[in-house]
Every structure is written in structure tokens, then in C-alpha cells.
N, C-alpha and C positions, 0 to 999 in steps of 0.2 A: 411109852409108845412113840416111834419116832411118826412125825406128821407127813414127813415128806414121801413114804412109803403104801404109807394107809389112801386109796380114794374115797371120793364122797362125792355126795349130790348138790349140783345146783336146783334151785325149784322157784314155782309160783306157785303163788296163793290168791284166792280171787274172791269176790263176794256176790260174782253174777257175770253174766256173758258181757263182755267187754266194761268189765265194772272198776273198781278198784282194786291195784294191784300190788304183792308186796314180790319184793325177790330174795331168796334165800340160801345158805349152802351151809350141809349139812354133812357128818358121817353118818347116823340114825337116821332115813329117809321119813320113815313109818312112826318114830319115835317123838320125830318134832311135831308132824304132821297132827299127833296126839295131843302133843303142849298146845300146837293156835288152838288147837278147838276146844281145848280145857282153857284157855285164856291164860296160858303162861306162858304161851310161845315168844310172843313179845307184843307190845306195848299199842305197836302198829294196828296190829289184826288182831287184838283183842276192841279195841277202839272203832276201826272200823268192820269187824264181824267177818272178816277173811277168815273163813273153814274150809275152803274149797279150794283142792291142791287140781290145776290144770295142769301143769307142765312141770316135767323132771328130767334131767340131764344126768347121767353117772361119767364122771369122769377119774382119771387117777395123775397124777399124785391129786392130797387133797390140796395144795398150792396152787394148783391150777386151776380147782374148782373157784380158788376164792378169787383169784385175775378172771374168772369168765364171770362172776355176781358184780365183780365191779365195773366190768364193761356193759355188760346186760343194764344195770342201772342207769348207763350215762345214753342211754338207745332212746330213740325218740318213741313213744304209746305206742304208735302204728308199729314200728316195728317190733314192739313186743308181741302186741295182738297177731299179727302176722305168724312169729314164730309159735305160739301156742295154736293159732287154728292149725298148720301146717300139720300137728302131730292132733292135735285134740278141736274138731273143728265145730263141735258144739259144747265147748268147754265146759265138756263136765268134770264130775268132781272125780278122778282118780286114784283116789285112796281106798278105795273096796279092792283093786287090783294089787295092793301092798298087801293086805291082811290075808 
């Protein structure tokens, strides 16, 4: 599978309204979304109890997706919190809208 062709999701993960947050980018949006909460997603959000997906981005190539998780990380809180209330503005948990 070439990577450069296929898109994928950037995403957050959160453990409460403006709580702790992870950021992630995925081709399986629904898939990962399964691992944090099975506690295999990763290491992060198994540790601190991130199961709750607020915020998702699809974008294509999946290249692009990974230049926007690394810009996204280097954002100051606020402007994260900012960019989730704008689409999800009581950050709930958005994964019943995957399944």
C-alpha cells in the first residue's frame, strides 16, 4: 500500500472537559479509537485513562495528516481546547458517531 495516496485521521483523545489530552493520526479512525479504550492504544492513554475521542480531522495524503499531529502538538493548551470546543463544544465523547 503506498502511504502517500491512502488518507487518514488526525484526532484527540481526552479524559474530561478540558482534561488531559493526547493527539493522534490514524488510517483506522474507529479502530484505534478501540485500542485507547482497550488500553493498547498507547502507553499515554492507557496511563492516564483517555477513552474519549473529542476531536477528528480527515485529511489526505496520510503525509499530511502526520505534519498536521506534529504541528497540533507543538500548539499551545488553549489553542487546542479552542480548536475542539469549535467543532465539539462540550467535548463529548464522539465515538458512538463512528460505529
Amino acid at each position: 500500500m503506498d502511504r502517500e495516496i491512502y488518507g487518514g485521521w488526525v484526532y484527540m483523545m481526552a479524559d474530561r472537559y478540558r482534561g488531559t489530552l493526547y493527539i493522534g493520526v490514524t488510517a483506522d479512525l474507529a479502530r484505534r479509537v478501540m485500542q485507547h479504550r482497550g488500553g493498547a492504544g498507547s502507553d499515554f492513554c492507557a496511563r492516564h485513562g483517555l477513552h474519549r475521542l473529542v476531536w477528528a480531522e480527515r485529511g489526505e495524503p496520510i503525509d499530511a495528516c502526520i505534519a498536521h499531529e506534529k504541528r497540533l502538538k507543538r500548539w499551545r493548551r488553549e489553542w487546542k481546547f479552542a480548536l475542539v470546543e469549535k467543532a465539539n463544544p462540550d467535548w463529548e465523547d464522539l465515538f458512538p458517531l463512528l460505529v
